[in-house]
Backbone bond lengths (Angstrom), bond angles and torsions (degrees), N, CA, C in turn:
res aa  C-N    CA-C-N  psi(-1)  N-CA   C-N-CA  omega(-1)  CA-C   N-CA-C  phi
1 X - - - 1.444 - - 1.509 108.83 -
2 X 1.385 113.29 120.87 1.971 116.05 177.95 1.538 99.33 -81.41
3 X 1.165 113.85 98.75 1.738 98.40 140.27 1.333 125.59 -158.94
4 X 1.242 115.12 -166.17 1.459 119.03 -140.46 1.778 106.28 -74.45
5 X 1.372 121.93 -22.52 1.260 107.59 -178.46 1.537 106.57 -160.52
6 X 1.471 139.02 151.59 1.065 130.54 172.95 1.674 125.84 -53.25
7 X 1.622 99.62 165.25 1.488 114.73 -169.34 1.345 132.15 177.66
8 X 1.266 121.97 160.95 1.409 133.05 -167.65 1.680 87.46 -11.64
9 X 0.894 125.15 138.30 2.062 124.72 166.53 1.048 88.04 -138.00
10 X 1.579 117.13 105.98 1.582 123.39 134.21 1.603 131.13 -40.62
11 X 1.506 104.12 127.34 1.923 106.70 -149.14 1.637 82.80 -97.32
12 X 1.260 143.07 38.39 1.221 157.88 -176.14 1.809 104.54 -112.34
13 X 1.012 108.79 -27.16 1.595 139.06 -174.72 1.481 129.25 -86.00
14 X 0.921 172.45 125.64 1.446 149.75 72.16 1.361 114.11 -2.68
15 X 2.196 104.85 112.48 1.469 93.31 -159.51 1.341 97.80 -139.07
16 X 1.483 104.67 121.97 1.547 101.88 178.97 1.846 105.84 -123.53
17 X 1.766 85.61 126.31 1.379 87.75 -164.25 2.073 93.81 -120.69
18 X 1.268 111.61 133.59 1.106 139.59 -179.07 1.623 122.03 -103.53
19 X 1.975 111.95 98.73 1.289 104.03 166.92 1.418 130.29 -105.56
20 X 1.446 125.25 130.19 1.516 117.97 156.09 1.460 126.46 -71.08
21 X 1.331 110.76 140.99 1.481 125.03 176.94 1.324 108.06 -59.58
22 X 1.355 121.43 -32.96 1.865 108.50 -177.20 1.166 114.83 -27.55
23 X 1.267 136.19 -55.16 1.571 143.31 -165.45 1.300 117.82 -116.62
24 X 1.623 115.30 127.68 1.808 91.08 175.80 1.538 77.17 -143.18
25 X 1.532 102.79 111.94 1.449 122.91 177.79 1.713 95.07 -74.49
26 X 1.656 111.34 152.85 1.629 114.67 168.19 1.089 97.03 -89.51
27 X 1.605 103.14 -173.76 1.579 131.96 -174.09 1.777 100.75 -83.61
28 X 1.426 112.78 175.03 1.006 90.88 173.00 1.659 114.11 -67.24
29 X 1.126 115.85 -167.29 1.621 133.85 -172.12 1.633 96.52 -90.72
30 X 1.246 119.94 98.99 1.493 119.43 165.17 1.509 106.68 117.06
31 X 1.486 106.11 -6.08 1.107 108.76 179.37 1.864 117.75 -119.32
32 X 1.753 95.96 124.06 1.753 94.91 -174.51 1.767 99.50 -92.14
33 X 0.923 120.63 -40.26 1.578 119.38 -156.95 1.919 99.41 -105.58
34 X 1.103 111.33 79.01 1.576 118.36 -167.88 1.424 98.00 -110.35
35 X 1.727 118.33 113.01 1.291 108.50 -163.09 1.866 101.41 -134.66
36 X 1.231 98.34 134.19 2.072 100.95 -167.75 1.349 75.68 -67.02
37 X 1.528 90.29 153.97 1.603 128.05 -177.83 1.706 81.72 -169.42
38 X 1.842 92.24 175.16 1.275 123.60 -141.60 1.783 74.81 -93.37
39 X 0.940 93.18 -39.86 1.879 88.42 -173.91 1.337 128.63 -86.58
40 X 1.579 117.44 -11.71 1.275 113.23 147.00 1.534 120.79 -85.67
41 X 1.190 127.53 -15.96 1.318 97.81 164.71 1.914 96.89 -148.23
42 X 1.769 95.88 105.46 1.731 105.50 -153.98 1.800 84.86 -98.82
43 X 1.043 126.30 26.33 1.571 111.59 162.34 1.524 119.17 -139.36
44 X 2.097 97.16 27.24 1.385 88.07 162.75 1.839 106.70 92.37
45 X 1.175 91.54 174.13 1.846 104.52 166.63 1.604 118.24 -107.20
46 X 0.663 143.63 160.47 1.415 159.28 128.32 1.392 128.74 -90.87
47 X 1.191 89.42 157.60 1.877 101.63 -174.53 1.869 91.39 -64.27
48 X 1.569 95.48 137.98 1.622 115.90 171.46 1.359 94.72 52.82
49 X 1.307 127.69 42.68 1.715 123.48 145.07 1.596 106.33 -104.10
50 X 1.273 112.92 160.20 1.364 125.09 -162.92 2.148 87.45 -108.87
51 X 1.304 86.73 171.94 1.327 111.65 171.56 1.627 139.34 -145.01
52 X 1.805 112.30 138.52 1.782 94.44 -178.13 1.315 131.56 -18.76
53 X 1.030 110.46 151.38 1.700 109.96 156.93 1.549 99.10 -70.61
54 X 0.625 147.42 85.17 1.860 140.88 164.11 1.430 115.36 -50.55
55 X 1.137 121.23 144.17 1.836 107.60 153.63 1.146 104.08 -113.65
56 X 1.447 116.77 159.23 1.387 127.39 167.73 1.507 117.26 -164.35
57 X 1.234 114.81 146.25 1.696 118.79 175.87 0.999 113.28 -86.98
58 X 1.707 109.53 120.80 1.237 153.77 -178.67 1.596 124.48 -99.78
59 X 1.357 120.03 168.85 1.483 113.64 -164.20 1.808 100.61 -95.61
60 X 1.277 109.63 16.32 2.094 133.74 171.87 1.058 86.12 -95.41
61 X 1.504 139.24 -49.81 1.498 130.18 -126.19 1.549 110.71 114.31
62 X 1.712 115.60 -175.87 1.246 112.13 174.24 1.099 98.87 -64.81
63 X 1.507 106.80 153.77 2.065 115.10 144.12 1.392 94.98 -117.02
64 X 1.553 95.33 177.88 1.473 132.49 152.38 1.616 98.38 -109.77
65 X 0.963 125.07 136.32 1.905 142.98 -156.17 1.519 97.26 -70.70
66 X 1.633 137.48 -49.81 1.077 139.93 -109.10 1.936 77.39 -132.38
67 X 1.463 99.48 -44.94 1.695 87.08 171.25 0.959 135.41 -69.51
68 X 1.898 114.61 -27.34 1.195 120.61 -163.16 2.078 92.56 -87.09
69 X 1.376 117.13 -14.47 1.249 101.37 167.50 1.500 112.83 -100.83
70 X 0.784 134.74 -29.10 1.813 137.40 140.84 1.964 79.45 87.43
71 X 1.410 103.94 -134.81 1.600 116.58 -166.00 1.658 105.65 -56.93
72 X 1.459 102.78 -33.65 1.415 98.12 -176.36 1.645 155.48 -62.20
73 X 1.004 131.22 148.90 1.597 98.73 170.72 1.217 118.14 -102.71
74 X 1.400 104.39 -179.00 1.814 94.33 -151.75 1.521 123.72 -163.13
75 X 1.261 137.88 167.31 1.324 108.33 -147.15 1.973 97.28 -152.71
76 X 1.109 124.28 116.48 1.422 142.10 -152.68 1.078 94.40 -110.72
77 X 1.627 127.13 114.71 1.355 129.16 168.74 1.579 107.68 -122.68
78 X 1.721 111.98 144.78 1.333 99.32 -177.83 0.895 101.19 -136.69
79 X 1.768 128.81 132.36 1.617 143.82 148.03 1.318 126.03 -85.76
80 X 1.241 106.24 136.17 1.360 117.61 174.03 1.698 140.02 -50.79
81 X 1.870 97.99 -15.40 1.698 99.19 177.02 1.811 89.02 172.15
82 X 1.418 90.27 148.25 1.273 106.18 -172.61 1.718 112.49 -81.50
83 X 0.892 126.26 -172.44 1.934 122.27 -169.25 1.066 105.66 37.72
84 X 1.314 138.83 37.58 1.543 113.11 -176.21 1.847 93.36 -118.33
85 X 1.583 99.67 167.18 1.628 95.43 -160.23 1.681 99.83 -69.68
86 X 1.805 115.74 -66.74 1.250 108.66 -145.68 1.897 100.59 -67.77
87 X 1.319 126.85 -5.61 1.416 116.86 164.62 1.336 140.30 -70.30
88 X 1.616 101.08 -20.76 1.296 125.07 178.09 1.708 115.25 -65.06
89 X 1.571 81.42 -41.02 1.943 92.76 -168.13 1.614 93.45 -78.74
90 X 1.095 128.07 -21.57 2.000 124.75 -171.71 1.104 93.63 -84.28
91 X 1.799 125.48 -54.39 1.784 112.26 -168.14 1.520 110.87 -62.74
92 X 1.778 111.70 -26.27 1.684 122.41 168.28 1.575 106.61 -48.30
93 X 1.642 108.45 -70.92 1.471 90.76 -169.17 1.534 126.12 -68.14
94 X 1.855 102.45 -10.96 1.309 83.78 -179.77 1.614 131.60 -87.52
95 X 1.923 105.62 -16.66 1.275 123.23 153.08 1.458 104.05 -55.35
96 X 1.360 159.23 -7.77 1.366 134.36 140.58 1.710 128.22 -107.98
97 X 1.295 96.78 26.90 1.439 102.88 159.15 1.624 116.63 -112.59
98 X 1.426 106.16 10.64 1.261 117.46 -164.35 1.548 105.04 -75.54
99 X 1.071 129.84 -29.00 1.433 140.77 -174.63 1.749 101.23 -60.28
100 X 1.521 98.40 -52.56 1.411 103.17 -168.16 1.846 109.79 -71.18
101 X 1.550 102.34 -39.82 1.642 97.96 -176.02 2.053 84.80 -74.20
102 X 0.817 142.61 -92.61 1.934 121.34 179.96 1.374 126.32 14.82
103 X 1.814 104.03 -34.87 1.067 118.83 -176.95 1.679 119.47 -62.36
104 X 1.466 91.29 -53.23 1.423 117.94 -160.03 1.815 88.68 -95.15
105 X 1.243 132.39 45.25 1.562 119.95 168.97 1.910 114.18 42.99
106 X 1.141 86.63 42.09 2.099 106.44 -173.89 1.481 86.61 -98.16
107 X 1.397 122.31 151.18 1.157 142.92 162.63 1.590 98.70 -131.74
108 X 1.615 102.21 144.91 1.650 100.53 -178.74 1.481 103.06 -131.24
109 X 1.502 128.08 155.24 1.490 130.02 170.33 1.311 84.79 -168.92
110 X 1.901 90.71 129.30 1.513 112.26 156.34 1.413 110.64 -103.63
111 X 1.971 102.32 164.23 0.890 101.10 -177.98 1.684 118.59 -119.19
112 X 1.051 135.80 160.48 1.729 121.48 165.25 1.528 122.95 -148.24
113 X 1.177 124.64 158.18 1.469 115.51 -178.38 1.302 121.42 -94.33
114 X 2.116 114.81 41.57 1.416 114.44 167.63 1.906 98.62 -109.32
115 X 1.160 96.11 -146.31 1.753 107.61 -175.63 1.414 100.31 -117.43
116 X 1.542 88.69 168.83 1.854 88.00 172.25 0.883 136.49 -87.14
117 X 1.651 132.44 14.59 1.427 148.14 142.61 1.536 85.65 -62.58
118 X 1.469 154.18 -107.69 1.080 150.23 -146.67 1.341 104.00 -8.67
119 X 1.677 105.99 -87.61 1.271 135.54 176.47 1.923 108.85 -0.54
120 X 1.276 107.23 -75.64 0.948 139.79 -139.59 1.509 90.58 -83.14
121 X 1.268 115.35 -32.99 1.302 122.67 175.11 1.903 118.51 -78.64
122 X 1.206 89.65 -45.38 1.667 120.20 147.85 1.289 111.63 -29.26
123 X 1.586 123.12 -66.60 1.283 128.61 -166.53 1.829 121.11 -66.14
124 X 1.251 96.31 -32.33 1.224 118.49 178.95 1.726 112.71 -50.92
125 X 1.401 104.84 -46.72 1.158 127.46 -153.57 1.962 94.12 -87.69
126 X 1.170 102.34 -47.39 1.394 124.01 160.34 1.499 133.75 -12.01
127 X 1.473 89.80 -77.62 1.711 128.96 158.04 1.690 110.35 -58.85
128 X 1.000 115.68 -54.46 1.360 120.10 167.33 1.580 125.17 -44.41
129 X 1.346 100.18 -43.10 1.873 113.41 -173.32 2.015 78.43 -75.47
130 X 1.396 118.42 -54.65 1.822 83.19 -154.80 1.898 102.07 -92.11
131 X 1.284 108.25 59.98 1.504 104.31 170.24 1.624 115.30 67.14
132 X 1.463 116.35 30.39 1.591 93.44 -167.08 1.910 86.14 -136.94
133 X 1.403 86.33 177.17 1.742 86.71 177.34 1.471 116.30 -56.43
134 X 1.027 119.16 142.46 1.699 132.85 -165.28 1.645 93.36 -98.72
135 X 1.909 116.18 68.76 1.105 110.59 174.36 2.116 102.20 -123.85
136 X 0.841 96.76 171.33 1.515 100.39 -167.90 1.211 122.07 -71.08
137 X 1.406 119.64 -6.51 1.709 123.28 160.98 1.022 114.42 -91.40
138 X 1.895 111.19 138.52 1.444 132.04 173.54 1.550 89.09 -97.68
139 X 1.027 109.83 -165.93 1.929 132.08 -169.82 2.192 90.12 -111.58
140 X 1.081 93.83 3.48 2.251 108.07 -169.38 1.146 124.69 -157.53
141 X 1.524 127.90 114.50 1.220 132.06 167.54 1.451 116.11 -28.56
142 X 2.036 92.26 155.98 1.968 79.07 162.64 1.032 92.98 -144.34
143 X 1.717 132.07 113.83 1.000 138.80 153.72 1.394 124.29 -12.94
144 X 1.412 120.94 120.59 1.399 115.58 163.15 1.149 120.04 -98.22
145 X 1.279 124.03 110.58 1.902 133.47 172.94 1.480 135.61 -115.84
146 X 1.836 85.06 38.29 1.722 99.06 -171.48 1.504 97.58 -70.52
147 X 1.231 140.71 -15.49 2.157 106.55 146.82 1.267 119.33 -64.30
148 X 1.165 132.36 -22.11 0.974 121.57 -163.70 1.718 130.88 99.48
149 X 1.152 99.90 0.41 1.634 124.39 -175.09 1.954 114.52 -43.14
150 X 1.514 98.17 -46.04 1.134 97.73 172.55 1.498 109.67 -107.77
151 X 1.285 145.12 -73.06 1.764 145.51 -167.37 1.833 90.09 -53.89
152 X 1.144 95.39 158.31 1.508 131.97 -156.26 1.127 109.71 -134.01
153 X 1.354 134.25 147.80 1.885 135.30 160.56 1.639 87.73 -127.52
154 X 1.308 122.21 106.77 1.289 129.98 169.44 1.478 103.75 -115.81
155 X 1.343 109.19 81.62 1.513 120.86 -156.11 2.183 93.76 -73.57
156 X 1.302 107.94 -23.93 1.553 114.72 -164.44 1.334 93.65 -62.71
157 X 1.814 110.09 -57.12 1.114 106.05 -168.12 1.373 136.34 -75.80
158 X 1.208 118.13 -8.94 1.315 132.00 163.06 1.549 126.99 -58.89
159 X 1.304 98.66 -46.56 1.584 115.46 170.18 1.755 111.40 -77.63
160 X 1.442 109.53 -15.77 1.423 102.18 178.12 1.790 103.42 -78.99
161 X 1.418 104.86 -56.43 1.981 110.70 148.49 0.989 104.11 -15.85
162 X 1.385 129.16 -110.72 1.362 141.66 176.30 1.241 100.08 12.34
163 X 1.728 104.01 -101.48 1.716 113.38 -174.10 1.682 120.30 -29.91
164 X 1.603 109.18 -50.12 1.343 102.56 172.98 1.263 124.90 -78.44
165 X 1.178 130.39 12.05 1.633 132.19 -171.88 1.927 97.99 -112.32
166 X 1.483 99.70 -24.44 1.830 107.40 173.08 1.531 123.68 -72.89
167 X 1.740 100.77 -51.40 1.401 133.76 -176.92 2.064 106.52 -54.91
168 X 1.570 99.00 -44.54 1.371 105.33 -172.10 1.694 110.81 -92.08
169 X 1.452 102.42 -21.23 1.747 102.05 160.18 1.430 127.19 -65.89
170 X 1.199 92.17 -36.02 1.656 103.10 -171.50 2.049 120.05 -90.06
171 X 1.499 86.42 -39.72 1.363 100.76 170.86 1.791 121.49 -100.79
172 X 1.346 95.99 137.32 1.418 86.06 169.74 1.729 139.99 -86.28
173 X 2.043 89.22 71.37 1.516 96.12 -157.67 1.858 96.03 -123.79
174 X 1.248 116.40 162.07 1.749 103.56 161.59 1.306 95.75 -101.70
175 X 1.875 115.27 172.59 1.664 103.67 147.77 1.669 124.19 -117.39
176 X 0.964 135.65 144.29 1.175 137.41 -169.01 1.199 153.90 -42.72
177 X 1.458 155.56 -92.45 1.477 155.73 89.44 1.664 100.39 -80.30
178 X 1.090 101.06 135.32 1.600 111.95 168.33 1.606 115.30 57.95
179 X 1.235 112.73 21.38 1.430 116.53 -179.35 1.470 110.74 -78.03
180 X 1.452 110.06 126.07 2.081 127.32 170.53 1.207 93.49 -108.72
181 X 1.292 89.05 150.98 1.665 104.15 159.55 0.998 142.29 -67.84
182 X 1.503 124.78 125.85 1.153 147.34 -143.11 1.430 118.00 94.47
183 X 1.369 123.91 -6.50 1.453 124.61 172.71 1.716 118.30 -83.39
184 X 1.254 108.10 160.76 1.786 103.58 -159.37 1.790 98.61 -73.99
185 X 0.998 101.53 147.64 1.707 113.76 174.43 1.679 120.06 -87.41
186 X 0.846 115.58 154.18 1.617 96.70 155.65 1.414 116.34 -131.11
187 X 1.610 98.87 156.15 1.350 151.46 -169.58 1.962 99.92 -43.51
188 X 1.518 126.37 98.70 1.105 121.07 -176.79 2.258 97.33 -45.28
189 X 1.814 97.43 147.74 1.176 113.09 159.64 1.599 119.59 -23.77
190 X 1.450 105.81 -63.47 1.248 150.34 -146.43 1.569 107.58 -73.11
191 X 1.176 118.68 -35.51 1.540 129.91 -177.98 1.908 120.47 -82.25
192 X 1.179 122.12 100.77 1.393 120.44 -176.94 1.506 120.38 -42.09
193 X 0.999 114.85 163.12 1.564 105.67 -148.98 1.616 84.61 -90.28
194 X 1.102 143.48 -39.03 1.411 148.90 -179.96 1.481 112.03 -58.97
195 X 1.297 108.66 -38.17 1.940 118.26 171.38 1.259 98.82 -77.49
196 X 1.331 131.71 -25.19 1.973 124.48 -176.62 1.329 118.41 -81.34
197 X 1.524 114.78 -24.80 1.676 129.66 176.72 1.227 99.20 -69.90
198 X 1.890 131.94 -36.56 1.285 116.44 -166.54 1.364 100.95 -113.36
199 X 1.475 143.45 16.49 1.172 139.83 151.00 1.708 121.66 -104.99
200 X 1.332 102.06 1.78 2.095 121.15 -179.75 1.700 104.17 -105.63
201 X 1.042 138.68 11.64 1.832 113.82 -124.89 1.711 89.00 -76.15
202 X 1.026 133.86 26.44 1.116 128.30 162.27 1.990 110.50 -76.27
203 X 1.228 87.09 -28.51 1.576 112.31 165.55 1.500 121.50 110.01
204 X 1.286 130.10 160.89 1.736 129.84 -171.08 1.692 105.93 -105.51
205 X 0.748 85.28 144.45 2.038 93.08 169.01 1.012 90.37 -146.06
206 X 1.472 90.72 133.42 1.202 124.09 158.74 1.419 124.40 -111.63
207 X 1.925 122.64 132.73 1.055 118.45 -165.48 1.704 100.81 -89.67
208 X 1.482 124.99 169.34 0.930 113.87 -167.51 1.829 104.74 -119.66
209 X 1.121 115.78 135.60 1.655 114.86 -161.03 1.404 105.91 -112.28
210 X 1.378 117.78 177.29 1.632 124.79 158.74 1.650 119.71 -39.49
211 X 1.305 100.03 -74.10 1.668 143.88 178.98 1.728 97.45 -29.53
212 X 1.380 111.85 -53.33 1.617 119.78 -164.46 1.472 121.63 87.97
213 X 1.854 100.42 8.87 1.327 96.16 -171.62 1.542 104.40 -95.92
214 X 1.301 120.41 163.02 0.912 123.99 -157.15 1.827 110.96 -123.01
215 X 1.193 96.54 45.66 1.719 114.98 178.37 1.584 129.35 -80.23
216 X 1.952 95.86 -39.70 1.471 97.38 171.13 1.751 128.01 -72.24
217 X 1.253 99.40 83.12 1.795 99.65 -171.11 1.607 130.30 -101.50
218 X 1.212 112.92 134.10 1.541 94.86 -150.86 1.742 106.70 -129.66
219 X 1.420 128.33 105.55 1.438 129.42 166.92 1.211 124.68 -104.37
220 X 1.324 111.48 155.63 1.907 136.61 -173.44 1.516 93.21 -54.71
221 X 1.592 122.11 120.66 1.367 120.46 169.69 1.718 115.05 -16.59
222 X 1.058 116.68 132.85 1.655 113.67 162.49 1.464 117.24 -64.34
């Protein structure tokens, strides 16, 4: 997923999150230690939404998120647990692609849900898988989020995904902003309005706009 700043990351996921420097929104006003949780921001990220400055202790030390990438852009990956095989070989290749994202003004930090004794112990093992000294520096932090402060299990929303990623494969429907299941879908662009009466017969509405066009179309879940 590309966007503009870190967030809630469901540990259900493989999560690669991508920021540009154009914008570096502050914390709130009065606030130094402003840290994503599920309850400041309970609907997730979106593409080209920004994110807290967070702090968190890292295998550098603490950061603040937004300093430790300063001018750069930068790229937030998160695993689910440290020693484990297929994470070892991704933080491997990405500790040797690190030269090249360096190249391009890339900053990298992973993240995981052990501590930074893990980590560090982690790293060792790390260095070891790609042929190099088995010492405790990567070329990238790794977040420690054994509370849980930042990764998320938003088990609702996944399955609400789910349903809409099935519903719109199978049917020829999109779903909306904020659409759950059981809420009406609408009617792809693409489908003649005479082919939508006999593939909807629950029936189509159409909302009625400025324009006169007749695009916003809306049916009873299939």
């Amino acid at each position: 997923a590309a966007v503009r700043r870190g967030a809630p990351i469901p540990t259900a996921f493989r999560f690669l999150y991508l920021q540009s420097p154009e914008r570096t929104p502050k914390p709130p006003k009065g606030d130094s230690s402003f840290r994503v949780t599920a309850a400041a921001m309970p609907g997730g990220l979106l593409l080209g939404d920004e994110a807290p400055n967070f702090e968190a202790n890292t295998t550098i030390g603490r950061i603040r998120f937004h300093d430790y990438l300063g001018d750069s852009w930068g790229i937030l990956f998160s695993h689910p647990r440290d020693f484990t095989p297929v994470c070892t070989t991704e933080l491997g290749r990405a500790a040797k692609l690190a030269p090249e994202f360096a190249k391009r003004n890339v900053k990298m930090i992973a993240l995981s849900v052990d501590s930074v004794e893990d980590h560090l112990a982690w790293s060792k093992d790390i260095n070891a898988y790609n042929g190099d000294e088995p010492t405790e520096k990567l070329p990238f932090p790794i977040i420690d989020d054994k509370n849980r402060d930042l990764a998320i299990q938003n088990f609702d929303e996944i399955l609400r995904v789910i349903i809409s990623l099935q519903l719109t494969a199978e049917k020829r429907v999109a779903t909306p902003v904020d659409w759950k299941n059981g809420d009406s879908v609408m009617v792809l662009p693409t489908i003649p309005e005479e082919e939508a009466k006999k593939l909807f017969p629950k029936g189509v509405f159409t909302k009625e706009l400025p324009s006169g066009k007749k695009y916003l179309r809306y049916t009873p879940q299939p």
